[in-house]
N, C-alpha and C positions, 0 to 999 in steps of 0.2 A: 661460556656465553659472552659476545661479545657485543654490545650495546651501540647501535649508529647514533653519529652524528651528523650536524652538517658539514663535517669536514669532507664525508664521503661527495660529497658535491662539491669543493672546490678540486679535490682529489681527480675526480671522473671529467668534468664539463669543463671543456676545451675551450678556447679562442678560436673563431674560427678563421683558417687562411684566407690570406688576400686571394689567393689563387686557388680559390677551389669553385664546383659548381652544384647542379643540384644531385647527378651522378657521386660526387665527394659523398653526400651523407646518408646516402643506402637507401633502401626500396622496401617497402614492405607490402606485402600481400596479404589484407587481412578480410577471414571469408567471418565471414557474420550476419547477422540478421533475413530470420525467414519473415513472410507477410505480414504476422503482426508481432513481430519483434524488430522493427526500424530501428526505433530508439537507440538501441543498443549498440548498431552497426553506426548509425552516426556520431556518437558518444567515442566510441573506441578510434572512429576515420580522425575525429578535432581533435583528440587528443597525440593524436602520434602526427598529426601535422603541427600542432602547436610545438611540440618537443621538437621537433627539428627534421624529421626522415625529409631524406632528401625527395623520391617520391611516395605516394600510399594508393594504392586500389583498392578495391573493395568487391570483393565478390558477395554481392546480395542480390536478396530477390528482388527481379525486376520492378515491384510496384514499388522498390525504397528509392529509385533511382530519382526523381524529380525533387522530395525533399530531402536528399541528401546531397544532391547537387546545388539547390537552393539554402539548404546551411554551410555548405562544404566545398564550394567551387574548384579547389583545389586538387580534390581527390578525384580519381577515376575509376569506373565501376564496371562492373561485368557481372554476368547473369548466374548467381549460383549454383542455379539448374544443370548449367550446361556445363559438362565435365571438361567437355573437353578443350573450353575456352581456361578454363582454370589451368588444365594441365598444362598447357601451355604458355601460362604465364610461369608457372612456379617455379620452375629452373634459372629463372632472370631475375627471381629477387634476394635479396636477402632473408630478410625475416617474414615468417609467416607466422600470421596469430590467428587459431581456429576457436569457436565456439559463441561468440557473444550472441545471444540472443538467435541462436538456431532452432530451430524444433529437433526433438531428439527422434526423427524418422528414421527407416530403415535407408530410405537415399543418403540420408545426412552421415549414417554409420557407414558408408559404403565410401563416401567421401572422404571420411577422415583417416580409413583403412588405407586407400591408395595416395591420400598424403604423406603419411606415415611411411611407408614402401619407397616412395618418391623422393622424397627428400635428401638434400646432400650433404655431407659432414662437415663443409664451409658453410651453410645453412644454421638460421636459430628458429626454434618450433615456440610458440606460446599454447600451451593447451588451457581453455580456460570456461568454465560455464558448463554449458550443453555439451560440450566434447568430453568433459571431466564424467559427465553422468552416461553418454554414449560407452565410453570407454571401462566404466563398472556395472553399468548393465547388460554390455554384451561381450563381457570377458576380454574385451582387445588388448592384447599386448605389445604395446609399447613400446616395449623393448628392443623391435626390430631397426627403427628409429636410427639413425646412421650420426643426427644431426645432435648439437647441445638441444634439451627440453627445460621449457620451465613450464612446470604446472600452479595455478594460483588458485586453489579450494579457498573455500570457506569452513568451516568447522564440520557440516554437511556436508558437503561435497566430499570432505577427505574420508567420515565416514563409509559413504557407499566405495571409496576406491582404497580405503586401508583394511576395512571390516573392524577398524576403532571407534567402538562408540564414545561421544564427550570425555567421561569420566578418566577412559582408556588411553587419552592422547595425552601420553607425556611425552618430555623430550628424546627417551630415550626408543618407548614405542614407535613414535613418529619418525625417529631415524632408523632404527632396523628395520621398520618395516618399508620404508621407503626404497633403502638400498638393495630388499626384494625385489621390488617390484619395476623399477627405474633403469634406463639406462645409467653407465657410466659416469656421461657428461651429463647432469640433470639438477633442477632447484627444483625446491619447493618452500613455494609465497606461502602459506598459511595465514590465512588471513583472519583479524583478530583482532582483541586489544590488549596485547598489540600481536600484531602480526610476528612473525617468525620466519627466520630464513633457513634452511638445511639446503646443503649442498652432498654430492653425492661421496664425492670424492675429498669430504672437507669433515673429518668430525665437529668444529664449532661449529654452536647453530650462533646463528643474529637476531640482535630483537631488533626493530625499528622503534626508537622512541620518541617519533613525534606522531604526532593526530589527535583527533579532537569528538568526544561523543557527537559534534553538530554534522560528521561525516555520515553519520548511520541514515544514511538514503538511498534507495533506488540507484542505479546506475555507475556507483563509483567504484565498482570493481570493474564494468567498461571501461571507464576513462582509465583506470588503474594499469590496464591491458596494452593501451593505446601505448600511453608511455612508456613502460616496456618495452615496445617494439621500436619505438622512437631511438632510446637509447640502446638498445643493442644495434640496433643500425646502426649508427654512429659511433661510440664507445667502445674502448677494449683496456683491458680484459673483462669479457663478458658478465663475468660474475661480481666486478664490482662496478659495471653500470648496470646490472639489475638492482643490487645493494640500494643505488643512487636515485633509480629511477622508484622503489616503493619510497626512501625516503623523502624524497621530492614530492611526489604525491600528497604524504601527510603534511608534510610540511606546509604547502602553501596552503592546506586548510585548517592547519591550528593558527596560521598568522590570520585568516579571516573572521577564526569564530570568534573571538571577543568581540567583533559587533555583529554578529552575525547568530540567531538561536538556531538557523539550520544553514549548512554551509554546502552548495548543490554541486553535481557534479562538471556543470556547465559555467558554474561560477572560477572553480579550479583553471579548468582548460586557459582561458582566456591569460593566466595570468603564469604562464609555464615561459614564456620568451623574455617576459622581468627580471623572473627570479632565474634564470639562467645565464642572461649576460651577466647579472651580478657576482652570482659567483662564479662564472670564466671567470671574470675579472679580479680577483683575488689570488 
């Protein structure tokens, strides 16, 4: 077991070059939010624009487009519906993060089937949410998956895709069974207090040991998401700026909760371009 710190963030997050541009810090495609899960889709677009990606899209459903644009002017959007506007982006970006606040329909399964197929092995996949529950309710495997995965369950969620229930998920279930079911290059966030990292190809697991019970709200395994995608755009090697980006995450809400009795997911976001010049800076 290997315990983070914040070292893994002066470790990971860079200075950035005088000469680079928005192309230098990668592209994410992140498909999220059907009609009445917006929220989600805009949580996960500010948080991987706050982190740094150099662009972010968003494939959601049409009716998110005007307040997501109106929180988000930064990001650009496309029609989830439409396959084939998607397909067509996804070859040009770096990271794709699928699930935030989707409906678990049979189009949505069919969508994340030919993501999966699609996808290139310079490519990073975030599978997270609705995709997680997609993915153990209609047996999809995964494992076809060419590209690095990280999955980010909840204690639930890993349930319905390990067949561990609570009591079951210890370190060592959680790792053999994962290495079943996973490709090769793959993590699993387990999320938690504290969360927990397994890698596939890494017998250590990592705890994260920062965060704060004022996180336990709505929407911060979105923002969680976003960052993620953020930092794997950017960062290498992969798997220690995933490391950097849960720990980052907690981090900047256990500095808020001493004044803070709940600490929102919209409050973090804003507060990711601070705490990451600081530590470049070190």
């Amino acid at each position: 077991m290997e315990k983070l710190t914040k070292n893994i963030l002066s470790q990971v997050i860079q200075t950035r070059p005088q000469q680079s541009h928005k192309g230098t810090f990668g592209k994410v495609l992140l498909i999220a939010g059907s009609a009445n899960f917006g929220g989600a889709a805009i949580m996960a677009a500010t948080s991987a624009v706050y982190s740094g990606a150099g662009l972010v899209s968003v494939a959601t459903d049409p009716s998110n487009f005007t307040s997501l644009h109106a929180q988000l002017p930064e990001a650009m959007v496309l029609n989830l519906n439409n396959f084939e506007q998607v397909f067509q982006l996804l070859p040009t970006v770096d990271v794709i993060a699928i699930g935030p606040g989707l409906e678990t329909s049979a189009a949505n399964s069919k969508l994340l089937m030919a993501v999966l197929n699609r996808i290139q092995e310079q490519q990073y996949l975030i599978i997270d949410a609705s995709a997680l529950n997609l993915i153990a309710h209609n047996k999809i495997d995964f494992t076809v998956c060419q590209a690095p995965v990280v999955l980010t369950p909840h204690v639930i969620e890993w349930q319905r895709l390990s067949g561990l229930n609570p009591p079951q998920q210890t370190f060592y279930n959680n790792q053999k069974v994962f290495s079943e079911i996973a490709p090769n290059q793959a993590a699993l966030v387990l999320k938690g207090a504290p969360t927990h990292i397994y890698f596939n190809n890494d017998q250590n697991i990592y705890e994260n040991t920062a965060g704060s019970p004022a996180m336990a709200t709505g929407g911060m395994g979105d923002t969680l998401t976003g960052i993620i995608a953020g930092f794997l755009a950017q960062f290498s090697p992969w798997q220690d700026a995933l490391l950097a980006a849960v720990f980052l995450h907690s981090y900047i809400a256990e500095q808020l909760a001493p004044k803070h009795y709940v600490v929102l997911p919209s409050m973090i976001t804003p507060q990711l371009p601070f705490w990451m010049a600081k530590f470049a800076a070190q």
